[in-house]
N, C-alpha and C positions, 0 to 999 in steps of 0.2 A: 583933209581935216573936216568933223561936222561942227558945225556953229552951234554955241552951247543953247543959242534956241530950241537949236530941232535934236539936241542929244536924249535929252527924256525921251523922247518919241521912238526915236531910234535903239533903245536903249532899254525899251519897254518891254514885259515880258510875256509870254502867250495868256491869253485869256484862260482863267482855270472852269474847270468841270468841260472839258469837250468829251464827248460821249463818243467811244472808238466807231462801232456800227452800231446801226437801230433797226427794226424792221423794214422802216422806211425805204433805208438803203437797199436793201435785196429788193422788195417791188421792184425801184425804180431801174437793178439791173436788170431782174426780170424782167421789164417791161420793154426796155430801150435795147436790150442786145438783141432779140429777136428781129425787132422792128430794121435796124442795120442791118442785121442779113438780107430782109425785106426788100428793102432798099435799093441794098448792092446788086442781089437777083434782080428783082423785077422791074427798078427804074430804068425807065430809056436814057439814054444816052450820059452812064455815070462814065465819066475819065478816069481809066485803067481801077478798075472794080475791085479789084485783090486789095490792092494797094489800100484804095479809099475803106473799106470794109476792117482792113486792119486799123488804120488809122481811129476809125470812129470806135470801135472795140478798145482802144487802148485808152480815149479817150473816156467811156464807161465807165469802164473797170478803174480806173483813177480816182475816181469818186469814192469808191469804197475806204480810201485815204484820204479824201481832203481835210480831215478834222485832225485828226491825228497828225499829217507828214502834210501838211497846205503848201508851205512853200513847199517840195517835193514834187506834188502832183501838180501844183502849178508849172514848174521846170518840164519836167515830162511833156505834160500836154503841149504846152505852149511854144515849148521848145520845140516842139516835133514840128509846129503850124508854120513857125518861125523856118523851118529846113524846107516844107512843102510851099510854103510863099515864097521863099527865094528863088526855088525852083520853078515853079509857074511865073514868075515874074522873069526871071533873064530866061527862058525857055520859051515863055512866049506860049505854053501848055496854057488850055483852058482850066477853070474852076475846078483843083480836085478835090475831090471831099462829098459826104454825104449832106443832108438834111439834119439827119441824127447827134451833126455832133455840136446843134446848136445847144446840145447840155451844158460844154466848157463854160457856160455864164454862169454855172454854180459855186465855179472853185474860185473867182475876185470874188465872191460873198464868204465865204471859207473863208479863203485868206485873209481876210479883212476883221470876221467875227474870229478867228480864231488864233490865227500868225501873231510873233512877236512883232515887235517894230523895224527892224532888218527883216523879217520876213516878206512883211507889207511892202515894203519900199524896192525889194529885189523883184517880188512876184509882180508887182502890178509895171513895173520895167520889160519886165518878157512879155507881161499881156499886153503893154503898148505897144513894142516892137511889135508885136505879132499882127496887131489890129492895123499899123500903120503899111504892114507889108501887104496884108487881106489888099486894104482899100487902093494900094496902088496899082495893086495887079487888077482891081477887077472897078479903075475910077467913072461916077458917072456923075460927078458933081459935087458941089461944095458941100449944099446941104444933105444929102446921102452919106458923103463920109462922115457930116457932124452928128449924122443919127447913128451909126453904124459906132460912134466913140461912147456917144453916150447911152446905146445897147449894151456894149458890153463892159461899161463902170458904172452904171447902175444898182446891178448887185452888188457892187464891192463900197458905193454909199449905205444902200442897203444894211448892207453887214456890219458894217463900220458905226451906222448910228444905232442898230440893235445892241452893240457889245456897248457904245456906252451907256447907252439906256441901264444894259445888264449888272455894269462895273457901280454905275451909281444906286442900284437896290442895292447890292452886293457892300457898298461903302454906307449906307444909311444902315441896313441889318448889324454891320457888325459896331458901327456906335451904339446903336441899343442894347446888344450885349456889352457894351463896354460901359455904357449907363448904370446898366443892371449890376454889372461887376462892383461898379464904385459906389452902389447902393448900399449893397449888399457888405460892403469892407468897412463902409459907415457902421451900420449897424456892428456888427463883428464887432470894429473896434470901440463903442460903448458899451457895448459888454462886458469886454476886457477891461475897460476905464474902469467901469463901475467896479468888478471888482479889483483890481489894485487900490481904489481909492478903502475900499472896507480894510485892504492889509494894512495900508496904511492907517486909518484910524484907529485900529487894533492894536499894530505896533505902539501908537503912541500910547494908548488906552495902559496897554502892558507896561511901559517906561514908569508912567506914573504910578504904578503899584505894585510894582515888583519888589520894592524895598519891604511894604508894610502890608503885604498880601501876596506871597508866592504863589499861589495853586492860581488867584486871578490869573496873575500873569505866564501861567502855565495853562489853563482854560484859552487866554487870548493868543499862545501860540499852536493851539491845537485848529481854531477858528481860522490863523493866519495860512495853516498848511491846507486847508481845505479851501480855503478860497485861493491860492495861488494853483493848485490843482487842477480847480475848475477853470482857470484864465490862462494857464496852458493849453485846457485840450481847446478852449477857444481862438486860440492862438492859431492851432493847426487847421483851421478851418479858413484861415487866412491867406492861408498858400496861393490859392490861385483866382483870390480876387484880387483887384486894380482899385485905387485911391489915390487921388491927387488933388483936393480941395482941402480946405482946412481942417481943422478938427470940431467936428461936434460936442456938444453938451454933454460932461458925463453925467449920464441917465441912462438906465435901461430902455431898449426898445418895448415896441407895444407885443402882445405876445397873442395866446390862442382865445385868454379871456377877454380879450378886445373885441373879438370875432363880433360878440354879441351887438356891441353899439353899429355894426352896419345894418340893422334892424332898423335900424331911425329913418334909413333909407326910403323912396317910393315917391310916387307910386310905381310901377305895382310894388305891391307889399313884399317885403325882405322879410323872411321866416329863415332862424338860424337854430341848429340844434347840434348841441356839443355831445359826445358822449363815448365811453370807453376810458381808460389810464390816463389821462392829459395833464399830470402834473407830474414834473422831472424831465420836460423835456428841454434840450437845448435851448436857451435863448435864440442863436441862430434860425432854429429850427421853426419856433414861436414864431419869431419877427416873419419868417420864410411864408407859413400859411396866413399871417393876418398880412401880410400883402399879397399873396395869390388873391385870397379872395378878396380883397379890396379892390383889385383890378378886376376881376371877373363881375361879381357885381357891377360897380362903375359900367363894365362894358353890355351888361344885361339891360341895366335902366336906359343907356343909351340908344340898344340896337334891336331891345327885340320889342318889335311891334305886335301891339293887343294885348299884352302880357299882362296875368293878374296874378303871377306871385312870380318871384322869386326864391328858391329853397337851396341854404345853405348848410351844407354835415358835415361836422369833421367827426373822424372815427378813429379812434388808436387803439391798437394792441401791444404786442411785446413789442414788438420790432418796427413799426411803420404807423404813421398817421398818415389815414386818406381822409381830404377834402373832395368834395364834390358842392360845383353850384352849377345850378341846373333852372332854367324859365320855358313857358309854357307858350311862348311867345311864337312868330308867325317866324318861318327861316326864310322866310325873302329878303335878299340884301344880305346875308350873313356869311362868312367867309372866316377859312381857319390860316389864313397865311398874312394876318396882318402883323405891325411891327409890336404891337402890344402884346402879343401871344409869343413873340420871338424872342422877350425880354423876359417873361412869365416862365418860359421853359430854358433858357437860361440859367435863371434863377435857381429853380430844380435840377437843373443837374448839376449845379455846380457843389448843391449840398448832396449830392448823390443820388437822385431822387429822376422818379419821371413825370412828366405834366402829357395831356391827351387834350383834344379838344374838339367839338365835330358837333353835327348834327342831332338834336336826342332821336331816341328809339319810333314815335311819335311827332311830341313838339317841339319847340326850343331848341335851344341850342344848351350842351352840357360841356363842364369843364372837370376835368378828376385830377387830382396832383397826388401824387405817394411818397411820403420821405421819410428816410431813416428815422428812428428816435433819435440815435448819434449824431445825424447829422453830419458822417462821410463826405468827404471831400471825392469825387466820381474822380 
């Protein structure tokens, strides 16, 4: 039975994105199977040389899996050390084994950065057995064998505090899309308020003068089908954002002619310039780029140093408005993998849309965003 303490743990599942092989990996076979053969040939006095030469070869090539099959190649390796220590120990056989297969410290880092929780717990079980057989076959004191434990669980701390280093970018990233989500569903759903609230005034508008002005209240159903219309396809834009606060103000969101009041911004000076078809676009769509660029700005006045302007475009045609905000500022310190750009590009493609952000051509740092007029749900 495990104790519901340690069942989470046990319980846990492999760390996500392990990357099957890398270049990496072949160097380092390249590197270390040679050197084994090296070894095996030319060291003096290796115990029974085939044997050992296989063993360290097997131990290499193992690697090629530890991300993928970790407990696996933990088993293999360790298990094999675990049969060759048994046997140097009631045999009474000196040390077999190469130099070369001090590599096995990679795979408790493997295991540990990558293994489920039953993984971790069976694999670093072989590697103690295995370490506890090394040091009795070959004992030369207390403090030897407590370095010799903590040689080889070292990497498998190692690995263990990387992954949750990794786990917690990995859980902070995905609340900020989940920020962005219920930002974004906010907005949505004043949209929608707003207009339900127009059918309804309409409707009522129509009640009142349908008796003594029929075409009014034929006028006011023609208004009523166009704005339910429009708060359907609002609707569908809903699909895959998240909301779980209360309800906002029904009020329309701020939209593309808002753009302009981020001018008021600075220093350095905010220079915004609108132009192409920008009227008819999605409310979604509106609210979408007056907060890209509210954030990009925000993040220009912040980070770019010596900066004397600020230049904001948004540009539409039939099919797409592109924003660009772009500063002339110094890129020291600047970086495109923070959590504010995580939520920013989110954002966009939730409306169907792409967000870029990088280095300019020159100076500054430049941000582009492109979204549908429809404003598509990706």
């Amino acid at each position: 039975m495990i104790p519901d303490a340690l069942r989470p743990f046990w319980t846990a599942p492999r760390a996500p994105g392990a990357p099957a092989r890398v270049w990496r990996d072949w160097v380092l076979v390249a590197v270390l199977v040679p050197t084994a053969v090296l070894e095996a040939v030319l060291r003096p006095g290796v115990v029974w040389g085939p044997v050992a030469l296989v063993l360290a070869l097997v131990a290499v090539l193992s690697l090629l899996w530890r991300r993928t099959h970790p407990l696996g190649a933990v088993l293999v390796v360790f298990g094999t050390l675990i049969v060759v220590n048994t046997v140097t120990l009631v045999g009474g056989v000196a040390e077999l084994g190469l130099y070369t297969n001090v590599c096995v410290i990679v795979l408790p880092y493997a295991l540990c950065r990558w293994g489920s929780g039953r993984e971790i717990v069976l694999g670093l079980a072989a590697v103690l057995v295995a370490a506890a057989l090394g040091i009795a076959g070959d004992f030369n004191g207390i403090a030897e064998a407590v370095l010799g434990v903590v040689f080889i669980l070292a990497p498998a701390a190692i690995g263990a505090w990387i992954r949750l280093a990794s786990t917690a970018r990995l859980r902070e990233r995905d609340q900020v899309r989940l920020r962005e989500r219920e930002q974004l569903a906010r907005e949505l759903h004043d949209t929608v308020a707003h207009h339900v609230s127009a059918i309804a005034v309409r409707a009522q508008a129509g009640r009142v003068v349908a008796a003594t002005d029929p075409s009014a209240a034929l006028d006011a159903l023609v208004v009523i089908e166009g704005e339910a219309s429009r708060a359907l396809t609002e609707m569908r834009l809903m699909v895959s954002a998240l909301r779980d606060d209360d309800a906002a103000e029904l009020a329309p969101q701020r939209g593309v002619a808002d753009i302009e009041r981020l001018s008021a911004g600075g220093p350095p000076r905010v220079a915004v310039e609108l132009s192409g078809d920008l009227d008819g676009l999605r409310p979604a769509v509106g609210a979408a780029l007056y907060r890209l660029a509210q954030e990009s700005v925000t993040n220009a006045l912040r980070h770019a140093r010596f900066a004397s302007q600020v230049r904001v475009a948004v540009t539409a045609d039939e099919e797409s408005v592109r924003l660009t905000v772009d500063d002339d500022g110094e890129l020291q310190g600047r970086s495109g993998t923070g959590y504010g750009l995580v939520g920013m590009t989110e954002r966009a493609s939730l409306l169907g849309g792409t967000l870029d952000a990088g280095p300019g051509a020159e100076r500054g740092w430049t941000v582009v965003a492109v979204l549908p007029r429809t404003g598509a749900v990706a």
